[in-house]
N, C-alpha and C positions, 0 to 999 in steps of 0.2 A: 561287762561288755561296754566298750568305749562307743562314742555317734559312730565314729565308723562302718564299726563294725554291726550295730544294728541297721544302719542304714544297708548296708551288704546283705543283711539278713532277711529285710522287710524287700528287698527288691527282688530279691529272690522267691520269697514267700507268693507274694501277688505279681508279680512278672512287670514291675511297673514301667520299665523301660518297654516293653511293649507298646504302651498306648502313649507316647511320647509326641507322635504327630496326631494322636486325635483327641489329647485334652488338652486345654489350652490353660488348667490347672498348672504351676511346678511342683511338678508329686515328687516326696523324698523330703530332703532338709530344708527348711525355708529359713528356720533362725538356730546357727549354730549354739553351744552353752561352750564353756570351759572342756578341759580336759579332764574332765571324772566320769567315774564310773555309771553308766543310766539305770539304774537300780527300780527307780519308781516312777512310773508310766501312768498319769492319768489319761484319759481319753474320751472325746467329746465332737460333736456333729459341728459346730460353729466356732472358728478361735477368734472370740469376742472378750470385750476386754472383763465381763464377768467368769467366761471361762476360763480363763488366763489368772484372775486375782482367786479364783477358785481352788485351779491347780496350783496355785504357787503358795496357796495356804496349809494347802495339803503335802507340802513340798516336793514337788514333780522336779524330777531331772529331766524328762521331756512330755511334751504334751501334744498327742497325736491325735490328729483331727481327721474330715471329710473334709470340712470346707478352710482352707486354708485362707494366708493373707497376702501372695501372690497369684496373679490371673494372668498370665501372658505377655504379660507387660510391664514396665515399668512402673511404678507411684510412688510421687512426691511424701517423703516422708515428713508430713505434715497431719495437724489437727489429731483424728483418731486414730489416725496410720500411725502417729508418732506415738499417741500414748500405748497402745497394745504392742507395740516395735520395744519402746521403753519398759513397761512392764514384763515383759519376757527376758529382756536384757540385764534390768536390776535382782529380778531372781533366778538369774544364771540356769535358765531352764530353754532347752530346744525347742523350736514347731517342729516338728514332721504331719507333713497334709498327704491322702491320699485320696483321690475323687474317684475318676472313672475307674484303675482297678479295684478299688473297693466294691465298687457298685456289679464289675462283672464276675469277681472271683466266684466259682461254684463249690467253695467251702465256708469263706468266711465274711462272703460278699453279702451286701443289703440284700440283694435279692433272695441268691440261693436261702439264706438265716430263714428270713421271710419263710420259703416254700417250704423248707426243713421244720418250722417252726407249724403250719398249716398240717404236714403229716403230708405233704403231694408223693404223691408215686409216680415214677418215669420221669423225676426231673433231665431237662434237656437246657441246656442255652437257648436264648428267646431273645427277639431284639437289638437291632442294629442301629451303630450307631457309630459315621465317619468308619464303616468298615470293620467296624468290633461290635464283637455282640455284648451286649450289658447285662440282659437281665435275665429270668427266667422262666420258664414255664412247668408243666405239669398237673398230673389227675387228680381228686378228691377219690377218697375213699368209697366215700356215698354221696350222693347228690347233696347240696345243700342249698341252701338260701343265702341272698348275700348278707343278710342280717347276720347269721349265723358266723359264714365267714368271717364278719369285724368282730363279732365276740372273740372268735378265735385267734384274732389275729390282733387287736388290739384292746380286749378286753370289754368293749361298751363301743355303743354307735354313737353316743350323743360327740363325741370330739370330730369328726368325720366330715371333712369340708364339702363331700357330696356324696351322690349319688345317682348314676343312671340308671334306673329300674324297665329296661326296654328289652331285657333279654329274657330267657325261661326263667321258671322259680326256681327249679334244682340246678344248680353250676355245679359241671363235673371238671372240666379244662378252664384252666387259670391260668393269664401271663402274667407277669409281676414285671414291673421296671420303677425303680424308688422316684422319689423325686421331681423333678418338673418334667415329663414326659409325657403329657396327654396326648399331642400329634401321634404319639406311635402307637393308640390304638387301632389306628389302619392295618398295625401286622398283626395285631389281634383276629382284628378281623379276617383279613386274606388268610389266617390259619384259622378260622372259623371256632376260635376258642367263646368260653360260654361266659366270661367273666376276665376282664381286663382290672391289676390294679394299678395305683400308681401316687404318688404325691400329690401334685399341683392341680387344683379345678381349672377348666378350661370352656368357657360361652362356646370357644368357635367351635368345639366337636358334637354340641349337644346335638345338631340336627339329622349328622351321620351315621350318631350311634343311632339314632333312633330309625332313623331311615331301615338300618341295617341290623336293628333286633339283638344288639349286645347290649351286658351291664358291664357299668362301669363305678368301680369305686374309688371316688380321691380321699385319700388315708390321711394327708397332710403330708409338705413335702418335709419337717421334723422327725415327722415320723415314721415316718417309713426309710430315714434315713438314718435313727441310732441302732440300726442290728448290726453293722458293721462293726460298728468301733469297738461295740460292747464283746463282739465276736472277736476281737483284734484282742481286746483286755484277758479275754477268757484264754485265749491262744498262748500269748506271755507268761500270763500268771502259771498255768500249766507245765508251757514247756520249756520255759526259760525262768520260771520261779522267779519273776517279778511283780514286786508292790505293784497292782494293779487300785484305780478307783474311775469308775463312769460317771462323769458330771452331766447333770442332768439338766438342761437350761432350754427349756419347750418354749416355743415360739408361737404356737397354738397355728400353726400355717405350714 
């Protein structure tokens, strides 16, 4: 499979021209490679220039991210810009960035993985954002606690950038939105869910939640952000029987 034609494959897959006017990401190709074949696919949350000298050790014919190194704009190809630009360039390896459909697909998206991963029943889309909904929601089997929850969901609470402990003890209705999205605990709330999660901690909602008797857990925006990619790896490896490998580069936030 030539860039092309992955690139045709992957927009198709998460509908990326879809959310063209509301990320301000450029989802798809950012740094072309040569004319060969993309055989082996690493894949990773940040394309930082660790992850980059990572993939390129492992020899990636592209290497596909969430967080790209274009944002909407143009940047002077200078300092770091130039050495991670260079480095991708000198091991003839591709970016392809995917943000927001990442984030909303309800297969192989941060979120839905997440709820998939939970065991929720009745997942639904959850969460707007510029018009498109991102994340997801859905019921627990049995009540639980949110301690409980991060076990299940991220194996141990001590990584856990917070928590608001203002809602019931048993959480049955969970919204999930990965990433910096604490403001949109309000649509938690107006759907009177029992348990909001999310990436990013946030001072300014602490007084809301509480006001208004939900829990709130920030996961880390890392982490709640490698289900995707890794669900992107598991997809290829599969269904297109490509070298697949998940670089793993935690930023503890």
């Amino acid at each position: 499979m030539k860039l092309a034609e992955f690139d045709s494959y992957m927009r198709d897959l998460l509908l990326i021209s879809d959310f063209d006017r509301s990320d301000v990401s450029w989802n798809g190709v950012q740094v072309e490679c040569s004319d060969k074949e993309i055989a082996r696919v690493a894949v990773a949350v940040d394309a930082a220039a660790e992850t980059i000298a990572r993939a390129a050790d492992w020899n990636a014919d592209l290497l596909f991210v969430h967080h790209g190194l274009f944002w909407g704009r143009g940047e002077r190809v200078t300092g770091v810009h130039f050495r991670r630009l260079s480095h991708l360039l000198d091991a003839d390896m591709a970016l392809y960035a995917v943000h927001l459909p990442l984030d909303a697909d309800m297969q192989l998206g941060n979120n839905a993985q997440m709820a998939f991963h939970l065991g929720l029943g009745e997942i639904r889309p959850f969460g707007e954002y510029k018009g498109k909904i991102v994340g997801a929601t859905g019921l627990l089997q049995e009540p639980a606690t949110v301690e409980d929850v991060a076990l299940r969901l991220f194996g141990s609470t001590s990584d856990l950038l917070g928590v608001l402990p203002f809602g019931k003890e048993g959480n049955r209705s969970v919204g999930i939105i990965s990433g910096g999205a604490p403001r949109d605990v309000t649509q938690a709330i107006d759907e009177g869910l029992d348990l909001f999660i999310t990436g990013d901690a946030s001072h300014e909602i602490y007084h809301h939640c509480l006001e208004t008797g939900i829990n709130v857990m920030f996961g880390g925006h890392y982490r709640t952000e490698t289900w995707g990619v890794r669900a992107v790896a598991d997809h290829l490896s599969e269904k297109l029987e490509m070298a697949t490998t998940f670089i793993d580069v935690p930023t503890g936030l």
